[in-house]
C-alpha positions as CSV (number, residue, x, y, z in Angstrom):
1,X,0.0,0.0,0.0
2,X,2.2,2.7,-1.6
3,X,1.4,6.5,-0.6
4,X,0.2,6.6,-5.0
5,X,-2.4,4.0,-4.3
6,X,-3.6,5.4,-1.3
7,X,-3.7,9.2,-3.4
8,X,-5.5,7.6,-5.7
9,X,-7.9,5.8,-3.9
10,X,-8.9,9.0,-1.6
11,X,-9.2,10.7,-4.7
12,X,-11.8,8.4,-6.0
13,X,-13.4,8.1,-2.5
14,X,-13.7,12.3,-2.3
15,X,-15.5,11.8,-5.6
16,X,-17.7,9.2,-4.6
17,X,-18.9,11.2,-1.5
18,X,-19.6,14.5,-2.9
19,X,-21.5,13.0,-5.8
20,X,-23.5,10.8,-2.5
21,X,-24.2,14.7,-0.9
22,X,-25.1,16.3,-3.8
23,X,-27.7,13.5,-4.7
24,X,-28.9,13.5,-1.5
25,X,-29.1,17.7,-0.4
26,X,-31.1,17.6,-4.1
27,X,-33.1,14.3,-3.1
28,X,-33.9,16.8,0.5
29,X,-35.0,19.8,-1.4
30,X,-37.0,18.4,-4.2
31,X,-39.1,16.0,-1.1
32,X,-40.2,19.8,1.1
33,X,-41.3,23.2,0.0
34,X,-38.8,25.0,2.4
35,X,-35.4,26.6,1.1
36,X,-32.2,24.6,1.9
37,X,-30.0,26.3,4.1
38,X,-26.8,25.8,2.4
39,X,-26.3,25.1,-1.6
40,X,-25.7,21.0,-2.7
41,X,-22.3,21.9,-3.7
42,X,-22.1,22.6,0.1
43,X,-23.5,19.2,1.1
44,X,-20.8,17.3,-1.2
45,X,-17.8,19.0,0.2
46,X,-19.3,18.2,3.9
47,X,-19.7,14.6,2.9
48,X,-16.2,14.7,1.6
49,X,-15.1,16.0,4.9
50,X,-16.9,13.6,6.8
51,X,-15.4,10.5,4.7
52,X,-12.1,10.6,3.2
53,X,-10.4,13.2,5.7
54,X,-11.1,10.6,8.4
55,X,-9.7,7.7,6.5
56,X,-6.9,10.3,5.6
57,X,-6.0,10.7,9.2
58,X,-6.2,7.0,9.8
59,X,-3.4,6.0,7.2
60,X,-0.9,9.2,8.5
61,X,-1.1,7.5,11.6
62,X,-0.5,4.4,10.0
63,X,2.6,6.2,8.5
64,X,3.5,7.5,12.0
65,X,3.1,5.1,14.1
66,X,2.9,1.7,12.3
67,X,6.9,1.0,11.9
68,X,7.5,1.4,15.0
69,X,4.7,-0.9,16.5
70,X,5.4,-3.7,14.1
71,X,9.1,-3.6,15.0
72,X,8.5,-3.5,18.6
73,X,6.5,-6.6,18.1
74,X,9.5,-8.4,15.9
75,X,11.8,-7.4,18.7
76,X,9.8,-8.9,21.2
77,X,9.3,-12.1,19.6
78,X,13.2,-12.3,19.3
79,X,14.4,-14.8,21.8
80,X,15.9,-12.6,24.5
81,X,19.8,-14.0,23.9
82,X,19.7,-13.0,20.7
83,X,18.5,-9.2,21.6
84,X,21.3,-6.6,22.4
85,X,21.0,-4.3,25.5
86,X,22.6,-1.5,23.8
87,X,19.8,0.6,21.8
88,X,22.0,1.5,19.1
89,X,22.5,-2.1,18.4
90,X,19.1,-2.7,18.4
91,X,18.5,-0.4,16.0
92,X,21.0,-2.0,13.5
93,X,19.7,-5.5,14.5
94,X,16.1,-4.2,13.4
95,X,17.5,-2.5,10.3
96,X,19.0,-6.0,9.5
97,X,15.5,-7.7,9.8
98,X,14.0,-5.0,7.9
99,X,16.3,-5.5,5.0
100,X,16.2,-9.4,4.8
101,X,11.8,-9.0,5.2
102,X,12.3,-6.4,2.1
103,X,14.8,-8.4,0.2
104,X,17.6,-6.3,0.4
105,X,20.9,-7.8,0.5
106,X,22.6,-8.5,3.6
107,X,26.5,-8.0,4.4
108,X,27.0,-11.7,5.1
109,X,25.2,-14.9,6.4
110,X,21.4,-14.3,8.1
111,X,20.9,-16.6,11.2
112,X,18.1,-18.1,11.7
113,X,16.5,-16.2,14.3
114,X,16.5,-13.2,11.5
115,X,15.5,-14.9,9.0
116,X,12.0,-15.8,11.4
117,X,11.8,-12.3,12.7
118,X,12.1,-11.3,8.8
119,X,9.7,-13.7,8.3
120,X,7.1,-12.3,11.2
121,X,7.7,-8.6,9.8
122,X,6.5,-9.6,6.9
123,X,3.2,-11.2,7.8
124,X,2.6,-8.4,10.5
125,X,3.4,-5.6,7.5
126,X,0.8,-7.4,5.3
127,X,-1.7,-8.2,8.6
128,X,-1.5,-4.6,9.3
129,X,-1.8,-3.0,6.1
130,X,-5.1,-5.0,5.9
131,X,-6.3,-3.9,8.3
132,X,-5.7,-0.1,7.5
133,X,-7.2,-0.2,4.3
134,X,-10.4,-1.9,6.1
135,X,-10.4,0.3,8.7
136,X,-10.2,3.2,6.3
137,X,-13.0,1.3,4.4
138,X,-15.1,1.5,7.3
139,X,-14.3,5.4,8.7
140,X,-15.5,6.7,5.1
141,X,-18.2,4.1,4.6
142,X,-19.3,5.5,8.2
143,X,-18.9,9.3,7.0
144,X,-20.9,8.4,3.9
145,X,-23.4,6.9,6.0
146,X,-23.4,9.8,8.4
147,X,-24.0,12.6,5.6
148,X,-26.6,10.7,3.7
149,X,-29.3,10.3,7.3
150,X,-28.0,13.7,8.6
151,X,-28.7,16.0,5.4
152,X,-31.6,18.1,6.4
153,X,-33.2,21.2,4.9
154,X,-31.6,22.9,8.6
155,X,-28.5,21.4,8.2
156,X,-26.0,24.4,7.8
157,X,-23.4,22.6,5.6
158,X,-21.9,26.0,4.5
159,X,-21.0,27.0,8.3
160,X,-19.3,23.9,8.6
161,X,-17.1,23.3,5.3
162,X,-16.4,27.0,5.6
163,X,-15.3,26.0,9.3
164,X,-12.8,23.3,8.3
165,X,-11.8,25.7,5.5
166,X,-10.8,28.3,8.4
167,X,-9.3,25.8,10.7
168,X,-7.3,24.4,7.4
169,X,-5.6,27.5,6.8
170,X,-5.2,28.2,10.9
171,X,-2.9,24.5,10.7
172,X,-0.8,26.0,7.9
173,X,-0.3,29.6,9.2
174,X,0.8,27.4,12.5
175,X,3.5,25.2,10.5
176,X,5.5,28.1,9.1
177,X,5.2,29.9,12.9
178,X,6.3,26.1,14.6
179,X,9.3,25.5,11.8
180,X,10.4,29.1,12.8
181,X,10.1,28.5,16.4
182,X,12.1,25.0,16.0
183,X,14.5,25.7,13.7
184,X,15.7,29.1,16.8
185,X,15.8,26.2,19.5
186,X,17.4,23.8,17.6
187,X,20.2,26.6,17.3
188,X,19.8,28.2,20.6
189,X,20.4,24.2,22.7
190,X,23.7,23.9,20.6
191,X,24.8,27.3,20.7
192,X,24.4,27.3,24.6
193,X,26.6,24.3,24.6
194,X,29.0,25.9,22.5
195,X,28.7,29.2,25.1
196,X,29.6,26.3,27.9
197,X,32.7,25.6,26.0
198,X,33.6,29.1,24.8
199,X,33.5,32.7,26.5
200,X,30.8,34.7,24.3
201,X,32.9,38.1,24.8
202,X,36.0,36.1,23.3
203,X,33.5,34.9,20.8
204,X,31.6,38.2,19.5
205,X,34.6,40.2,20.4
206,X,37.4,38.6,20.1
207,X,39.9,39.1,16.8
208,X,41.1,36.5,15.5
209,X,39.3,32.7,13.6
210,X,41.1,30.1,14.0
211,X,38.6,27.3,15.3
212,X,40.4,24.0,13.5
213,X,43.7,24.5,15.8
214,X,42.1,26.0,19.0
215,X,41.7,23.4,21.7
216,X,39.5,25.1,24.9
217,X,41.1,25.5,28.3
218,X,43.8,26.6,26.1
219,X,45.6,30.5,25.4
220,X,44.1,29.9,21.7
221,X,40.4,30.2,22.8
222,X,40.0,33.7,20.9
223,X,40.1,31.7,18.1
224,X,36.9,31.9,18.1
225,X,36.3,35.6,17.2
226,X,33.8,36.1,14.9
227,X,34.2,39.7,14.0
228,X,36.8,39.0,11.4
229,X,33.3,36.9,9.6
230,X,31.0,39.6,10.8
231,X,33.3,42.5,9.3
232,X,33.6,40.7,5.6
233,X,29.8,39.9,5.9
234,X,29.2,43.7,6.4
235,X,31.6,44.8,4.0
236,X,30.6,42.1,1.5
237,X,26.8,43.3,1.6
238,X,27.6,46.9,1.9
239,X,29.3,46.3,-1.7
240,X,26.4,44.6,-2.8
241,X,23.5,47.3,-1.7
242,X,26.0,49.8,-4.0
243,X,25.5,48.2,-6.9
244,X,22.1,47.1,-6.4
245,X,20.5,50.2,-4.9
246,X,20.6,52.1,-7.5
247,X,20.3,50.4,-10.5
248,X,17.2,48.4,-8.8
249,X,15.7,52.1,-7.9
250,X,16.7,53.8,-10.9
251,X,15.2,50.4,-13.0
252,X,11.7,50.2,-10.7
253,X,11.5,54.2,-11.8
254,X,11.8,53.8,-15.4
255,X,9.5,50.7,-15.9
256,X,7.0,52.6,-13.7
257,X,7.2,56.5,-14.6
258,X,8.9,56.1,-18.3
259,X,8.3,52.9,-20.1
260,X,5.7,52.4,-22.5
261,X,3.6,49.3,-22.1
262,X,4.9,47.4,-24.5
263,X,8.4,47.8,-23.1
264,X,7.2,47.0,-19.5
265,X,5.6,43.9,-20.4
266,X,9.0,42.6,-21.8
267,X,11.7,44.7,-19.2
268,X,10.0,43.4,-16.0
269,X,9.9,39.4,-17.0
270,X,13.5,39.6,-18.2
271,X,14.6,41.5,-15.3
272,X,13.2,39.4,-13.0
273,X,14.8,36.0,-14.4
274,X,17.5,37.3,-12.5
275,X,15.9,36.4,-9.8
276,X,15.1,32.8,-10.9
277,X,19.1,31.8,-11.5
278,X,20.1,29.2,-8.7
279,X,23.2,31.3,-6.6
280,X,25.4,28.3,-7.4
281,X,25.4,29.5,-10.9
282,X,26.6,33.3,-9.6
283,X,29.0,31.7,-7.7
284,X,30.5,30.3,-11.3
285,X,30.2,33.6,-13.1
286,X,31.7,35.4,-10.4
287,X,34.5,33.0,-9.8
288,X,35.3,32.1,-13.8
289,X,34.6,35.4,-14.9
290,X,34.2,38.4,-12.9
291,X,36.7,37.5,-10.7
292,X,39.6,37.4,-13.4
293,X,38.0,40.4,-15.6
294,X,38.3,42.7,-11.8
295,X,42.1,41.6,-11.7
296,X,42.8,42.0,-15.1
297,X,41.2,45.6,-14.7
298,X,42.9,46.4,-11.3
299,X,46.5,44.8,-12.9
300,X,45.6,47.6,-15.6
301,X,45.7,50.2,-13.3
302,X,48.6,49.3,-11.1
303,X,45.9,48.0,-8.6
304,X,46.5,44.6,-6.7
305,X,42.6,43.1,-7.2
306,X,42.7,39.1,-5.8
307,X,40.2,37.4,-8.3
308,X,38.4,36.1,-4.8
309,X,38.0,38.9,-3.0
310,X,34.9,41.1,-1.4
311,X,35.1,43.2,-4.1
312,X,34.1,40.1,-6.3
313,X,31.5,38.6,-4.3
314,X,29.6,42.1,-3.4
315,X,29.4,43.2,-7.1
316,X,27.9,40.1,-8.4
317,X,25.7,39.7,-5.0
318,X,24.6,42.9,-6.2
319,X,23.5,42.0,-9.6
320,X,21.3,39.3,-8.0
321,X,19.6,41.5,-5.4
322,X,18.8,43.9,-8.4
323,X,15.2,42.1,-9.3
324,X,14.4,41.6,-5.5
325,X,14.8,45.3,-5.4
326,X,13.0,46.6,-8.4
327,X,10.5,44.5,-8.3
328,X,9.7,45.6,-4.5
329,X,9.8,49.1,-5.7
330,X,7.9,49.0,-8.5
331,X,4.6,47.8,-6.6
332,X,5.4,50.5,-4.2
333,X,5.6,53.1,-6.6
334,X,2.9,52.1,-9.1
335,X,0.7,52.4,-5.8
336,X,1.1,56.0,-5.8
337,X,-2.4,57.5,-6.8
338,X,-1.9,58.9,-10.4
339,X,-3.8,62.2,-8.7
340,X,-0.8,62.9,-7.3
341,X,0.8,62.9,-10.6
342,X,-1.9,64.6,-12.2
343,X,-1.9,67.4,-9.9
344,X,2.1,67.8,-9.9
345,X,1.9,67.8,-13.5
346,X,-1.1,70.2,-13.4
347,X,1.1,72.6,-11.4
348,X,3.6,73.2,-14.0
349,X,6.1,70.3,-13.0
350,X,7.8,68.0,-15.0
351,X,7.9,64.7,-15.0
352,X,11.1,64.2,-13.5
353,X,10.2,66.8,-11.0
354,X,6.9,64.8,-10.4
355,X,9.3,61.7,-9.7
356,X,11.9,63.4,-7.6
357,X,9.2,65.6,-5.8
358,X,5.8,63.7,-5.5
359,X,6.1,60.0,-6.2
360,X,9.2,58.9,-4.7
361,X,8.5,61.0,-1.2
362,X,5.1,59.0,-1.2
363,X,6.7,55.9,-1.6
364,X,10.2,56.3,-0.1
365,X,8.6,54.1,3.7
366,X,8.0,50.9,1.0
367,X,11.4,51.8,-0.7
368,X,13.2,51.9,2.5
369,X,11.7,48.9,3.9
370,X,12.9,47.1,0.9
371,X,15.7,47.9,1.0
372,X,16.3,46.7,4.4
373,X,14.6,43.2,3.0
374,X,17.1,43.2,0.2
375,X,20.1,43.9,3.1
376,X,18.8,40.8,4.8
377,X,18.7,38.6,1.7
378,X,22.4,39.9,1.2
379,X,23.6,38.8,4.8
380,X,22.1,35.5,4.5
381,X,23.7,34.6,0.9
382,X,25.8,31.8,1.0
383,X,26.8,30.3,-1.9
384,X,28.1,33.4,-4.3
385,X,30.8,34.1,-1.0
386,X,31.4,30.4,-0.9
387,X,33.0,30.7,-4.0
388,X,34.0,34.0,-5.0
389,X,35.4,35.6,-1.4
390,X,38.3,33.7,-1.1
391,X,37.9,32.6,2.4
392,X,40.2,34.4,4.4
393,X,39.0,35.5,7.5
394,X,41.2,38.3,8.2
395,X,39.8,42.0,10.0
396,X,40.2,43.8,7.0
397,X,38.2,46.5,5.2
398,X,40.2,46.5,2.1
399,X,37.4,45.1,-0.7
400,X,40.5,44.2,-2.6
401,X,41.4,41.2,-0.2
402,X,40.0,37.5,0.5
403,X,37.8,37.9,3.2
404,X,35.3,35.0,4.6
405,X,31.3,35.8,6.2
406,X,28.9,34.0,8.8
407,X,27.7,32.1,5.9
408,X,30.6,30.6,4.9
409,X,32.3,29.6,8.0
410,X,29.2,27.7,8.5
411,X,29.6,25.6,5.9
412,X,33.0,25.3,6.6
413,X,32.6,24.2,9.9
414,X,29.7,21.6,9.5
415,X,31.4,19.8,6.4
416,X,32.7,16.9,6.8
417,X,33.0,14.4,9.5
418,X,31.6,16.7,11.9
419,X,32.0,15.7,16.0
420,X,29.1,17.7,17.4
421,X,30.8,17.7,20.8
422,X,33.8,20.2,20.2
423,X,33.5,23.5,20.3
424,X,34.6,23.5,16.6
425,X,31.6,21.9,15.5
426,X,29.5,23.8,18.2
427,X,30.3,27.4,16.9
428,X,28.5,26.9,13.9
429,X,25.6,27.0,15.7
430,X,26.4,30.2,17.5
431,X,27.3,31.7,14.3
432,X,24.1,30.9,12.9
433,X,22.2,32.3,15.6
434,X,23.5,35.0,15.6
435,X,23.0,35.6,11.8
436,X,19.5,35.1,12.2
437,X,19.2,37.9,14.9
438,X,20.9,40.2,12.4
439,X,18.1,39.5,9.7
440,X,15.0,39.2,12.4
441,X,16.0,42.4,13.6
442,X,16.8,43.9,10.1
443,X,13.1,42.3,9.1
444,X,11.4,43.8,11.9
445,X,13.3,47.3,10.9
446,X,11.2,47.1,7.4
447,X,7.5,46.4,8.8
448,X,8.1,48.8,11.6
449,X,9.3,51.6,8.8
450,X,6.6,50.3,6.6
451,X,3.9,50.7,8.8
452,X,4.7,53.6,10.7
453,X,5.1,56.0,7.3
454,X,3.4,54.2,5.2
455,X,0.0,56.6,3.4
456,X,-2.9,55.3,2.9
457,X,-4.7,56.0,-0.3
458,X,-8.0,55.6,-1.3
């Protein structure tokens, strides 16, 4: 019983049982002169939710909880010399089982005892998979059942799918705010074990990064400085809001203000493909190409330019931002009531005086607040730096030089065979933490400035 057939099979059910509530609300209101409360397309969609959302729920828990019941019962019926007491060797023992009942391959001989509790996982997958399916069987023959005697000319089926509707959306409002919440305490148990380890003013002010040769209780621990990271992060998306400030700005006024609507319509799609281009393949162009062309130009001009270098990473992080910006701006702008430009123009202004004067002042809270968006999108990039900053993480502000972010010593530090009891492990949890303070509180910057200036226009 594959998660397709099962699709398939609700699918067919959901069909089944609003065709059963529309017959029968239509049956109801032909059978009595008084008006039906809710409309038979109503009736169907409650008989849905009364049949295959039930037998929905009973196969996740299936899915949840059935592995683990069937091989508590194999384990059990393993004769209790052959059981090991360490859990971890359980595990592998049940893995074992599970691989012979599948017909995987096995790294040498099965004994017999696996063999018969491959055999019993077998029979109790197939016993128990049986009995889902009937039990599903019976939940939306039930539901069925239930919305055929209870459909009444009273019955307010509207109230109640519009209900479930309500308390649908509710549950997936609450998974993005529980994934937030668990991915900051994930990072906030580690990094307090890494705080345990480490002192957090050597860590967010100490000087130097060195966490592969530092060993705690040692002279070394301010090897664990992260403002060497937090200064090329800064100075890496300072670059990047220079290039991309502007030319998003000046781009959202022209296809908003000057472009005809033919041009529009082709501009704004192109522009935005930008956006669409994995960061991987930024990370290319800026190391194969932008890279070498900035230290050809700098070798031009008797400058020293490393081809991995801030300088590198901020201009073509900038030419990624560029959509996020002018596309942010351009709502904001085209939101500006055309009264306003009407009555500017009316006045005797130009339009570049209308621009300058009228629409940008109106929209410069949106503006702002996306430009604090873009910043945070900026911080956060990883994979561009990756490649094209050189990873040196040295205090410097010269854009010229290698210099390594948050993002990057991240990587660096989880890659690998990673031993999530040292402090070198550990401080990748702290970094990230701390990153995604910097971009909450950058975040909460733009829909505080947003809403506080923000005009309201009829």
């Amino acid at each position: 019983m594959n998660n397709l057939t099962v699709a398939a099979a609700l699918l067919i059910l959901a069909g089944f049982a609003y065709q059963v509530g529309l017959m029968r609300s239509r049956q109801v209101a032909t059978g009595t002169v008084e008006r039906m409360h809710s409309r038979p397309s109503y009736h169907g969609l409650l008989a849905v939710l009364r049949a295959a959302f039930p037998a929905l729920g009973v196969y996740l828990l299936w899915r949840i909880f059935g592995q683990h019941a069937i091989e508590s019962l194999v384990l059990g019926a393993i004769p209790a010399e052959n059981v090991p007491a360490d859990p971890l060797q359980q595990r592998a023992l049940l893995q074992r089982i599970g691989n012979l009942a599948s017909g995987f391959g096995l790294l040498g001989e099965a004994k017999p005892f696996e063999q018969a509790a491959a055999a019993h996982m077998r029979r109790l997958a197939v016993t128990g998979q049986a009995f889902v399916a009937a039990l599903m069987a019976t939940v939306a023959a039930f539901g069925v059942f239930w919305s055929w005697r209870h459909t009444t000319v009273q019955t307010r089926a509207r109230n109640k799918v519009e209900k479930a509707l309500q308390i649908g959306l509710i549950a997936c409002s609450a998974v993005a705010i529980f994934t937030t919440v668990g991915i900051v305490l994930s990072m906030l148990g580690e990094a307090f074990r890494f705080f345990h380890l480490v002192n957090p003013l050597d860590f967010f002010f100490g000087t130097t990064w060195n966490p592969r040769f530092v060993h705690v209780g040692t002279e070394g621990q301010t090897g664990f400085g992260m403002l060497p990271l937090m200064a090329g992060t800064l100075l890496i998306s300072v670059i990047a809001m220079l290039v991309a400030v502007p030319l998003g700005l000046m781009t959202a006024i022209y296809l908003s203000e000057y472009a005809a609507h033919q041009v529009r319509a082709v501009a704004k799609p192109v522009i935005e493909v930008l956006a669409g281009i994995p960061t991987i393949v930024y990370g290319f162009f800026a190391l194969v190409t932008v890279g070498p062309f900035l230290s050809a130009l700098g070798a031009s001009v008797g400058l020293t330019i490393r081809a991995t270098s801030a300088l590198t990473a901020g201009l073509v992080m900038g030419i990624m931002i560029i959509p996020f910006i002018s596309s942010l701006s351009d709502d904001i702008i085209t939101q500006v009531p055309k009264a306003m430009r009407d009555g500017s123009l009316a006045l005797g202004g130009t339009r570049s005086e209308t621009v300058i004067r009228v629409v940008l002042p109106a929209a410069l809270p949106g503006i702002v607040g996306a430009f604090l968006l873009a910043v945070s999108r900026a911080i956060g990039e990883t994979m561009i730096v990756v490649l094209a900053a050189g990873n040196a993480p040295v205090l410097t502000a010269n854009p010229f030089e290698a210099v390594s972010t948050v993002t990057v010593s991240i990587v660096n530090q989880l890659t690998g065979d990673a031993d999530f009891a040292s402090p070198q492990s550990l401080v990748a949890f702290a970094l990230g933490l701390t990153l995604f303070a910097m971009t909450l509180v950058l975040n909460v910057i733009a829909l505080v400035v947003v809403r506080k200036y923000r005009e309201q226009y009829e």
